[in-house]
Structure formats: structure tokens, C-alpha cells
Residue, then its C-alpha position, 0 to 999 in steps of 0.5 A: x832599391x840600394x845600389x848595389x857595390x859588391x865587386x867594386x874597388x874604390x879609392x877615396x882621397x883625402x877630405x872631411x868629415x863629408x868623405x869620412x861618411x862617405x867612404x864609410x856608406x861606400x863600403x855599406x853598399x858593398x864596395x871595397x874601399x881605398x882610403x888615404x887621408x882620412x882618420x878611418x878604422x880599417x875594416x875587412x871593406x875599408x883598407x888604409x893606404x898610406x900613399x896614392x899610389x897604392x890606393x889607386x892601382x886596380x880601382x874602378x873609380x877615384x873619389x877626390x873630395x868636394x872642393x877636389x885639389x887646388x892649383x898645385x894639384x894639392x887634394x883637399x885634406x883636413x886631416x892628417x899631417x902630410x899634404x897630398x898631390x895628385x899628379x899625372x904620374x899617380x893617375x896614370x896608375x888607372x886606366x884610360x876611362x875610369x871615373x874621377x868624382x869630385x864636388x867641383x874641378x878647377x883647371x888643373x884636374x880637368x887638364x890631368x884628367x883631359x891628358x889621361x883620358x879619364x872620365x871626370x864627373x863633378x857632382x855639384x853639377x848634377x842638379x839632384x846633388x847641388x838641390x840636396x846639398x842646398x839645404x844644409x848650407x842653408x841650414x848652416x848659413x841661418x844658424x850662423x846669422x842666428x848666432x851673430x844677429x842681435x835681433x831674431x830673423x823673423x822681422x828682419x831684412x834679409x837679401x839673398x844675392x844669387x837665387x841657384x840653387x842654394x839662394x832658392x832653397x836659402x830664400x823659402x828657409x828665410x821666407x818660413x822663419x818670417x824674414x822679410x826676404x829680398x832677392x837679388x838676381x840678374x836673371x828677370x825669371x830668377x826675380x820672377x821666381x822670387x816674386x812667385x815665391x812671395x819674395x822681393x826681387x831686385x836686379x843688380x842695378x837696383x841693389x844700391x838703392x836697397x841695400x841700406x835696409x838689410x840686416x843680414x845678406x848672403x851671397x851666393x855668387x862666386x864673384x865680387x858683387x858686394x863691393x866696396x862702393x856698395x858696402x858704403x850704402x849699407x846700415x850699421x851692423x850689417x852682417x853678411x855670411x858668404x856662401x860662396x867658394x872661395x875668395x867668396x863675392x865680397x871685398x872683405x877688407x873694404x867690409x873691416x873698414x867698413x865695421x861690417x862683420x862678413x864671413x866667407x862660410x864655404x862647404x857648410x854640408x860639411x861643417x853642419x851636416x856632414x853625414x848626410x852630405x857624405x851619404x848624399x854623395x856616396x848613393x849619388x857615387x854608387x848610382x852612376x857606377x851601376x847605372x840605376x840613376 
């Protein structure tokens, strides 16, 4: 059974094509809809605000987008031609309590949100949304390797660095198509996991001795594990695709002087799949709201 939003106002706040498709199930759902930043129709569920402000007054929720808003307060906001802030002055606007979602939360929106007293909810914690969310950055991240390799990945040497969420469903994908997939994990159950799963595992102490069989590696693991001492070891033509936020895990200059291709490919759902990640979100949104989840 659908949550049911009749009743509630919400505020959606900058974004992408994910939040565009967001705000539009929202309003399916019922809701009334608040949307600034975003290139929407206006609809008798969806209003058009033009400033913050007045998107959130008499809200019982604010949704940020995925990658939430940078160290100066800044929203993530692809389109339109004016950036925008949150600030403790616009969340003040709501009441103590009222839910703030976003995908994930650097300091500066913890901070606010701790001051205000307001109830911060990251969904990218939540394990339902971070495994469903998994499978279009997989998606996106092998049809991205499909494009650069010159040979097919059926047959190829394939690591994935990391095995979360996302390096786990990425390794069953690579494993399916025929890959011959390498794990790299701290964790001795992650390479446990792996090893169950029909996969190599390496820890990364090892990793050195094994990087100059892979073709393609993708990392998964917000710090700089691929090093530029470690990208001396690897073959050429490596290619690497980094899944994770950004600055990503890879020393990108040492890869340009190493004629190594490495592409930092952060918030794939949102370039490849857009509409079920928005409408992944919004369910997951509409289910905390009414407490069906």
C-alpha cells in the first residue's frame, strides 16, 4: 500500500533530474509541494517559489537534494541561474522538530540543524535506500567502462575497492557479465563475503602485488587509496572509474602522469537513472512522514 501525503506541505530545495522526479511522486502521493530550484510545471500540488523563504514557512518537511549543500551553505542545484543558501536564518522559519532530508550531511547542515533543533534525516544512511541506490551506480559505473575499454568485460580483470553496499552489488554485476572480479577490503568478512560470493579478495596490504593485472578498478571508498605509489605498479591502459563523492579516492594528477584514464563519477542514480532514484526517495520521504516504514 502507497503512503498516503494528503495533508502535508512540503519544500523541495534545489537538486537534479533525481529531486525533479522526486517532487513530481511527491505530489502523486498527495502532497503539496514547494519547489525552488528546480525547472517544474506548476500544477494545482506543485507551487513555484522563487526564494526560500517562502517555500518553507508552514512546511512539515524540508527535502535538500542528495549531495545536501556545501561548506558555505550552498544547496546542490543544477539548474537555474541563481545559487542557493541555506542559512539559520531561512531554517529558523520552521519549527523546532521538523524534518530536514537530505542524501548526506557535511558539518555545516549538521551544525544548523543541531542549533535549530530540527530532526536531520540522511537517507543514504538508511540501508534500504544506500542498496537500492547501489544498483544504478553500478548500472551507470559499467556502462561507463563499457564505453572507454577496448576489450569487453567478460574476460577482463576487474577490482572493485570497497565492498559497501555499492562494491557489493558492483561485484555480482561484474561477476555476472564474466569479469574475472577482485575485491579489495579491509574488512576479513567483506573478503569472506567476496569469496562466498565467487570473487577474489585481497586486503589492502596485498593490493600492491595485484594491481598490475586489472583493467579497470572502481573504487568505492571516500579516501585516497589509490595512490600514487600504487598507480606506478599498475599495467598500461588502466582505467579507473570513481564512484566515490568527491574529491573521490584517487590521486588524479599522479594518474595524468601516469597516462592512466580516471574518472571521478559521483551521484550516477542521478545521471543514469534519475527517475527511480527520485522515486526511491520520495516513497522512502513519504514512508517516515507517516510512519508506514
Amino acid at each position: 500500500m502507497r503512503p498516503d501525503l494528503t495533508g502535508f506541505t512540503l519544500a523541495v530545495l534545489g537538486g537534479d533530474a533525481r529531486e525533479m522526479y522526486l517532487a513530481t511522486e511527491l505530489a502523486i502521493l498527495g502532497a503539496s509541494v514547494r519547489v525552488v530550484g528546480l525547472p517544474l510545471p506548476a500544477t494545482p500540488q506543485v507551487v513555484i517559489c522563487d526564494d526560500i523563504v517562502s517555500a518553507v514557512e508552514g512546511t512539515k518537511a524540508i527535502v535538500l537534494p542528495v549531495p545536501g549543500v556545501n561548506e558555505k551553505g550552498q544547496i546542490y542545484a543544477t539548474h537555474g541561474t541563481m545559487p542557493l543558501y541555506l542559512s539559520e536564518e531561512t531554517l529558523g522559519r520552521v519549527p523546532p522538530g521538523t524534518p530536514v532530508f537530505a542524501g548526506v550531511a557535511r558539518p555545516v547542515l549538521r551544525e544548523l540543524v543541531r542549533r535549530l533543533d530540527l530532526v536531520l534525516v540522511e537517507l543514504m544512511d538508511l540501508d534500504h535506500v544506500a542498496i537500492l541506490n547501489s544498483i544504478p551506480t553500478a548500472e551507470g559505473a559499467i556502462m561507463m567502462a563499457m564505453e572507454r575499454l577496448p576489450i569487453t568485460l567478460h574476460g577482463s580483470e576487474a577490482f572493485v575497492v570497497g565492498f559497501g553496499r555499492t562494491g557489493v552489488t558492483l561485484g555480482r554485476v561484474l561477476h555476472a557479465l564474466g569479469a574475472r572480479t577482485t575485491v579489495v577490503a579491509r574488512s576479513p568478512a567483506q573478503r569472506a563475503r567476496a569469496l562466498e560470493m565467487g570473487l577474489r579478495a585481497v586486503s589492502f596490504a596485498e593490493f600492491p602485488e595485484h594491481i598490475h593485472r586489472a583493467d579497470v578498478i572502481f573504487n568505492t571508498v571516500p579516501a585516497l587509496v589509490l595512490t600514487a605509489e600504487l598507480l606506478r605498479r599498475s599495467r598500461p591502459g588502466l582505467l579507473i572509474i570513481d564512484l566515490a563523492s568527491g574529491p573521490g579516492g584517487t590521486d588524479f594528477a599522479a594518474a595524468e602522469r601516469l597516462g592512466i584514464t580516471a574518472l571521478l563519477a559521483p551521484g550516477l542514480p542521478g545521471k543514469v537513472a534519475p527517475k527511480t532514484a527520485g522515486r526511491l526517495l520520495a516513497v522512502t520521504i513519504a514512508e517516515y512522514l507517516t510512519g508506514a516504514r
